[in-house]
N, C-alpha and C positions, 0 to 999 in steps of 0.2 A: 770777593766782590766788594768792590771800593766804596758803593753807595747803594743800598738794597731798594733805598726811596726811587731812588731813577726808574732804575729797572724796573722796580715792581711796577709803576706805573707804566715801562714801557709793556709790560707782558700785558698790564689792566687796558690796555689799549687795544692791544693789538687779536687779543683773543675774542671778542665780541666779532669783530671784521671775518676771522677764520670759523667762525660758528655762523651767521648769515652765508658765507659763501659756498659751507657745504648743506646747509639745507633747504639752499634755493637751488643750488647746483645735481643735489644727489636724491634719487628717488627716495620716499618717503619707508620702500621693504628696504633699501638697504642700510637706510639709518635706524630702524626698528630691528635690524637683523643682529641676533646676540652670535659672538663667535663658537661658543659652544655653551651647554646649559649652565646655569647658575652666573656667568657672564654678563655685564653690562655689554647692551649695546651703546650706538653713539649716544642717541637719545636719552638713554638712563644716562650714561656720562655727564650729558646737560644739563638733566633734571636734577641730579647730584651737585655740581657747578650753582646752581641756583639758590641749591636748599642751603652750603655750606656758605654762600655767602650773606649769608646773615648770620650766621656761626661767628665768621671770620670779624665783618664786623662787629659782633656785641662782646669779642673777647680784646678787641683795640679798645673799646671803650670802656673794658675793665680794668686793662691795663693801666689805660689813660684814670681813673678813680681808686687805683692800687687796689682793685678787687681780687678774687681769687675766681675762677670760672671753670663750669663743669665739662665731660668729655662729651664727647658726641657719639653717637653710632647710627653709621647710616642705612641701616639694615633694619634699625629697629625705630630709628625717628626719623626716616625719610620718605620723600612725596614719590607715591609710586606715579609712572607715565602712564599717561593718557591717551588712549587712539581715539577723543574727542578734538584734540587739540592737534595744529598743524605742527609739523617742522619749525615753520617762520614764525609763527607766534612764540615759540617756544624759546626762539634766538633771539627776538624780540625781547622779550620777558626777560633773558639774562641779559644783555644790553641795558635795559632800564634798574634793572639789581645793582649792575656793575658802574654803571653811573654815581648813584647812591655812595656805593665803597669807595669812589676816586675821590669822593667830596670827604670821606673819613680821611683816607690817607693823606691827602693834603694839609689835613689837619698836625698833623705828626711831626715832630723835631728831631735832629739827628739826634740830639740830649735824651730823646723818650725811646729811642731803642735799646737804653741800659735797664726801662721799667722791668721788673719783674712780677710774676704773680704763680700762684700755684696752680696748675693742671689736674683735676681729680688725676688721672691714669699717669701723667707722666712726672709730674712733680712740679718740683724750681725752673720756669721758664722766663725768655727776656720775652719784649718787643719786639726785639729784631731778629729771634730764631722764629718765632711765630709768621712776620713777614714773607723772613725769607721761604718756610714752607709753605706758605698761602701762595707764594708766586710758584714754586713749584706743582705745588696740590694745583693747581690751575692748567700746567704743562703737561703734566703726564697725566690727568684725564682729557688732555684734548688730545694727546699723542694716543692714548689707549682706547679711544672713538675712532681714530684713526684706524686703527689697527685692528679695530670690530670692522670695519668699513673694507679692510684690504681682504680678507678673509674669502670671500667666492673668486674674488680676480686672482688669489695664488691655486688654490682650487684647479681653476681653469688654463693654467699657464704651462701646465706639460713638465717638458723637458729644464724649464728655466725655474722647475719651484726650489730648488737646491740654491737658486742665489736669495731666498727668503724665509733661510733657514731660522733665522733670529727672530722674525716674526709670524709664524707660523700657531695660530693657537692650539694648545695640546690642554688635553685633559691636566689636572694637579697628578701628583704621583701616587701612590698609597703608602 
């Protein structure tokens, strides 16, 4: 990828628009609906999206002070979901997060994706391998909301579940 700042900002764009759209669009049991236990559903996916983006930012900003910065685990330091709180508040909420991070990344030079810093778990990282997985870690928890979300309509589809082989949620293996 020729220019991670672009992009990234195109994904930081465009993923708040596809988060409002399914939770004004989609009943509130099917974004609550986990595809099988231990599984996020959409909504934890969101809630996730939110908690990490102040991960995301305060490790640019470490980067940005040559700091070294700690792991995360979202299992154990994350906000669980609330059936006090709507859908649309919730897309709301990461809309106004994700605002916040566009005004970081803008801050960022092509020169500061060579920063490095150390990861408690993964070691020697730059700026711009962290980017680039922030904009991924972005995609495929919206891709994997999705796919919590597809989960009664392959269900239900008969004869045609064999063309949704790939996304079909199964148990782990043992």
């Amino acid at each position: 990828m020729d220019n991670v700042l672009d992009n990234l900002k195109a994904v930081f764009n465009t993923t708040p628009q596809r988060w409002h759209q399914l939770t004004q669009n989609f009943t509130d049991d099917l974004l609550r609906r986990q595809p099988l236990e231990a599984e996020w559903s959409a909504l934890e996916c969101l809630i996730h999206l939110i908690d990490v983006e102040a991960i995301f930012s305060s490790r640019v900003e470490s980067f940005l002070a040559g700091e070294d910065f700690p792991a995360f685990d979202p299992d154990e330091q994350g906000t669980k979901i609330s059936n006090t709180v709507s859908a649309t508040q919730i897309a709301s909420q990461f809309e106004a997060v994700r605002t916040e991070s566009l005004k970081i990344i803008n801050t960022i030079t092509i020169d500061d994706l060579a920063r490095k810093a150390n990861h408690a778990k993964l070691g020697s990282v730059t700026l711009g391998q962290m980017l680039h997985e922030w904009g991924g870690h972005d995609l495929m928890h919206t891709v994997q909301a999705e796919r919590a979300m597809m989960q009664p309509f392959i269900d239900g589809c008969g004869a045609w579940r064999s063309f949704f082989s790939d996304h079909i949620a199964k148990p782990a293996s043992d």
